[in-house]
MIGUFI-782223 format. One record per residue (C-alpha): residue in three letters; residue number from 0; x negated, y negated, z negated. Coordinates in steps of 0.5 Angstrom, whole numbers. Example, Ala and Ser with C-alpha at 12.3 -4.5 7.8 and 13.67 -1.06 7.14 Angstrom:
BEGIN
(r ALA 0 (-25 9 -16))
(r SER 1 (-27 2 -14))
// end
This chain:
BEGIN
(r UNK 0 (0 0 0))
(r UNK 1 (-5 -5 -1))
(r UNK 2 (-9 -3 5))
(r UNK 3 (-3 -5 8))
(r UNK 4 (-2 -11 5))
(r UNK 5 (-8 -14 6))
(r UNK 6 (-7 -12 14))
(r UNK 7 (-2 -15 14))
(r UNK 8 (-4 -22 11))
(r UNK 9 (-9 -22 16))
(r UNK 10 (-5 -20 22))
(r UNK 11 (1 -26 21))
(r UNK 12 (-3 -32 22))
(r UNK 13 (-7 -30 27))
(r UNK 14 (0 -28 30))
(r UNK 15 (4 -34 28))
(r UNK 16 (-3 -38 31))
(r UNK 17 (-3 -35 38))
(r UNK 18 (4 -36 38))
(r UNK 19 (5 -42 38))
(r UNK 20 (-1 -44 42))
(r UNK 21 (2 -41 47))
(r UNK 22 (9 -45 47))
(r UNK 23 (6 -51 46))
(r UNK 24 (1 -50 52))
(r UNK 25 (7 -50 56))
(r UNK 26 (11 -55 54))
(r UNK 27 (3 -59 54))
(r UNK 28 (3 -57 62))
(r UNK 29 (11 -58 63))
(r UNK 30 (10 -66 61))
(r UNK 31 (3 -66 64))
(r UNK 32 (6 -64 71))
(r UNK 33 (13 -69 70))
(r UNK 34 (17 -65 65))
(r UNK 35 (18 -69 58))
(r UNK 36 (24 -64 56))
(r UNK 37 (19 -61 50))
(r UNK 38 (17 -68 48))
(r UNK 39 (23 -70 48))
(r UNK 40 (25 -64 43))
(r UNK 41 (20 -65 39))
(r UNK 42 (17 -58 41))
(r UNK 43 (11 -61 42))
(r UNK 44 (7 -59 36))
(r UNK 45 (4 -54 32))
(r UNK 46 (8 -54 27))
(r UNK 47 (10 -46 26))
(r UNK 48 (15 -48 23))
(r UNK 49 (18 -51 30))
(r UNK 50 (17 -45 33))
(r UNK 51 (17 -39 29))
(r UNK 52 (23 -34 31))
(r UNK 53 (23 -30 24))
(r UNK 54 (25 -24 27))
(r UNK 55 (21 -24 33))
(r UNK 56 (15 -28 30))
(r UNK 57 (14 -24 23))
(r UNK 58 (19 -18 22))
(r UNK 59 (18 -14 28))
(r UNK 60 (11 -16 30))
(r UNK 61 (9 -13 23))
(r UNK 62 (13 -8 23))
(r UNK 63 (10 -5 30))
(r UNK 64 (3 -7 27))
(r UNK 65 (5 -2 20))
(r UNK 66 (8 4 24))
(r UNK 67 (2 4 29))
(r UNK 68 (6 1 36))
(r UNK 69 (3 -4 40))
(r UNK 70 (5 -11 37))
(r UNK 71 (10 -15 41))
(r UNK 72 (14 -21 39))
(r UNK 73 (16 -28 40))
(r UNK 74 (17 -35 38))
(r UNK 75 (23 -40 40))
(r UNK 76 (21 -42 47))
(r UNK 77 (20 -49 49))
(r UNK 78 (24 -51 53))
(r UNK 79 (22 -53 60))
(r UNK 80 (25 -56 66))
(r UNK 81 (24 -54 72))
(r UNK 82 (28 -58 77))
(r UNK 83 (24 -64 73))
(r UNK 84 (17 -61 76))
(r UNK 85 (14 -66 80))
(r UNK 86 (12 -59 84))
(r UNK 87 (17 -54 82))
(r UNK 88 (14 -48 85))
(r UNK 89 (6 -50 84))
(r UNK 90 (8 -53 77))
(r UNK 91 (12 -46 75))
(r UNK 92 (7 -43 75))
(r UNK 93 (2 -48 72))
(r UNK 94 (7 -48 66))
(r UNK 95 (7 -41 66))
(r UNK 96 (0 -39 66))
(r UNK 97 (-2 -44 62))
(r UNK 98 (1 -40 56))
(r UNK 99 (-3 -33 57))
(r UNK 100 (-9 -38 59))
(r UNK 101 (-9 -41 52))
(r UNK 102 (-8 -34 48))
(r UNK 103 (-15 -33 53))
(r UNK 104 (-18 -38 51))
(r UNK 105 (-17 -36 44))
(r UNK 106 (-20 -29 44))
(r UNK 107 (-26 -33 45))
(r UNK 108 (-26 -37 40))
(r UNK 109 (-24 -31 35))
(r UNK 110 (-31 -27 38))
(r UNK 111 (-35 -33 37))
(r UNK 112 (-33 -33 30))
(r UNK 113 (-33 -26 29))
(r UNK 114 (-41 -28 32))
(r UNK 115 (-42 -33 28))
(r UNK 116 (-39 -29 21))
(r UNK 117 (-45 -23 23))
(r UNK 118 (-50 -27 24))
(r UNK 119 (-50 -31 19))
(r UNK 120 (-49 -25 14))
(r UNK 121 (-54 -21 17))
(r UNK 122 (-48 -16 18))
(r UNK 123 (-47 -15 10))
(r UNK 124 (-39 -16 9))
(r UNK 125 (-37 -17 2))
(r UNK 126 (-30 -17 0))
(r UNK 127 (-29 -24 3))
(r UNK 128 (-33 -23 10))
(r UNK 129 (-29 -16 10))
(r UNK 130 (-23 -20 11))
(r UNK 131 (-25 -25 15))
(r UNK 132 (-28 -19 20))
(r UNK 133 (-21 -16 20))
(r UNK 134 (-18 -23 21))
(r UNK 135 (-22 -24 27))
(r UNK 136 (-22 -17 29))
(r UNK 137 (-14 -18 30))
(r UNK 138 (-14 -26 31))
(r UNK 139 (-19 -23 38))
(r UNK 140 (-13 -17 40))
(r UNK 141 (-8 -20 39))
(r UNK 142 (-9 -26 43))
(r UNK 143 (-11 -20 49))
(r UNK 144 (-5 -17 48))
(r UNK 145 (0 -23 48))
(r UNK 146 (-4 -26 54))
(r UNK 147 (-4 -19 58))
(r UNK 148 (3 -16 56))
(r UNK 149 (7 -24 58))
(r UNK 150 (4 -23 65))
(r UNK 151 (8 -17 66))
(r UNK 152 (12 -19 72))
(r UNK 153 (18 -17 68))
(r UNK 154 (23 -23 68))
(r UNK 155 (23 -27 63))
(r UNK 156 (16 -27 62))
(r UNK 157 (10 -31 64))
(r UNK 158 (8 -26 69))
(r UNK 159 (16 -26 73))
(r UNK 160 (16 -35 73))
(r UNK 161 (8 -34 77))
(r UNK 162 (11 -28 82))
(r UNK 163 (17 -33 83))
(r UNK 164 (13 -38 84))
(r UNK 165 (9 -34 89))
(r UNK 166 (15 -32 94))
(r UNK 167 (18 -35 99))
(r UNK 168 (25 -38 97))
(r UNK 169 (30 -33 99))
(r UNK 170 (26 -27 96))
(r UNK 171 (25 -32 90))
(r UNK 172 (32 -33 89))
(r UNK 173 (33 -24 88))
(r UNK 174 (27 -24 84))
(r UNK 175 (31 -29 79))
(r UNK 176 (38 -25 79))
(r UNK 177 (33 -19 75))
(r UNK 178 (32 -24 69))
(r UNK 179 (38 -21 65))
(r UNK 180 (35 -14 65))
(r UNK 181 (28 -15 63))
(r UNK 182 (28 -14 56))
(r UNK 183 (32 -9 56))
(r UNK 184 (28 -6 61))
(r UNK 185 (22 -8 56))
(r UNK 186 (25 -4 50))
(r UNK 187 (26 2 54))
(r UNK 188 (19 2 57))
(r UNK 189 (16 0 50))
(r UNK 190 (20 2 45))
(r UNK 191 (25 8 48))
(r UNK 192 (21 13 53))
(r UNK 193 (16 13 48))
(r UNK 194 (19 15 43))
(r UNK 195 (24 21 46))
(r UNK 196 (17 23 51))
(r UNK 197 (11 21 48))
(r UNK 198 (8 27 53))
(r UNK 199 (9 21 58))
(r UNK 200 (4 17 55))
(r UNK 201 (6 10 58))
(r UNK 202 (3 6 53))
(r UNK 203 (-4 10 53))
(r UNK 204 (-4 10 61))
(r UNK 205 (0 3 62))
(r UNK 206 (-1 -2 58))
(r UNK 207 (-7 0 53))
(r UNK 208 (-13 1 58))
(r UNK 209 (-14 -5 61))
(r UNK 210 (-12 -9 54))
(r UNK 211 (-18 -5 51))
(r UNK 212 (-23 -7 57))
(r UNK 213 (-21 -14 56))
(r UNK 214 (-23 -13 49))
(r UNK 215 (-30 -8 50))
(r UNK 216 (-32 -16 53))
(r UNK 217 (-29 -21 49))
(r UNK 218 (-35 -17 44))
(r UNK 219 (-40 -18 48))
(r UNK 220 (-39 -24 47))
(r UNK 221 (-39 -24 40))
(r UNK 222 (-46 -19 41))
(r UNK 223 (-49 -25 44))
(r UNK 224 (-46 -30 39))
(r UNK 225 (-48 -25 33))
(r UNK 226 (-56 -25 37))
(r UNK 227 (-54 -17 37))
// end
């Protein structure tokens, strides 16, 4: 019970964290690119407090951490308006990259951390550096993963507003018409086969590898920082 408290004090914020950077890097690129609705509802802000779903957010990420799933989970979305975009299509596409480019960047900071903790310590982690290890560790994961799932080309994802932009408008338009069946679809991949067909390993053949070639990278990156 205690390791598992102490895992979770360490995965929520580092969630919380990548969550709501990854909202407000859309509606920062919205406003940037002609659309002030986020600004205008004051979601321009890293307040968790604005952003922070509790179920989606907190409950069932540390839910999925604690029974061994992969973590997923969501935040109140900042709006944006597309028809507001001095470029809808190219800007559709900016706003939605934006936020998985920001989790990006902030795996990187969580390796330059992580380096920088062992270079410092010489690698000898009392309680402190140990939790603070374990905090990157996930801070570095995390990030990958909320990045790398939100590019999913399932609606209503990053990935589906970038593959909508791509399109010409009338297959655009058919594209859009899915929306309504993604998450369903997502529950069905993630949560449902995995559950009545484990041998079909979706998520070990799927989703995970290339999660963990991300991440084999990322700590490379903290071998370089850490003088390894």
């Amino acid at each position: 019970m205690e390791d598992t408290l102490l895992q979770a004090a360490a995965l929520i914020p580092c969630l919380v964290i990548a969550i709501v950077f990854h909202e407000v890097a859309h509606g920062w690129t919205a406003l940037a690119l002609g659309d002030p609705t986020a600004r205008e509802q004051r979601r321009l802000s890293l307040n968790p407090l604005r952003h922070v779903d509790p179920i989606g957010t907190v409950v069932l990420p540390g839910f999925l951490a604690m029974v061994g799933s992969p973590i997923f989970g969501w935040a109140k979305p900042v709006p944006v308006n597309f028809r507001r975009l001095r470029n809808r299509r190219v800007g559709m596409m900016a706003v939605a990259a934006a936020g998985p480019g920001t989790n990006l960047i902030l795996a990187a900071v969580g390796a330059v951390l992580l380096g920088l903790l062992i270079r410092f310590t010489g690698g000898e982690f009392g309680p402190g550096e140990q939790f603070a290890a374990l905090g990157f560790n996930y801070f570095i994961l995390i990030n990958i993963f909320l990045a790398l799932f939100n590019l999913l080309p399932i609606p209503p994802f990053d990935g589906s507003h970038i593959v909508e932009g791509a399109l010409p408008r009338d297959a655009a338009r058919a594209y859009a018409r899915l929306r309504p069946f993604g998450l369903p679809l997502l529950f069905l991949l993630l949560l449902v086969i995995p559950y009545f067909f484990p041998e079909w390993r979706i998520l070990e053949r799927v989703l995970l590898p290339p999660v963990f070639w991300a991440r084999e990278h990322y700590f490379d990156l903290v071998a370089v920082v850490a003088g390894a």
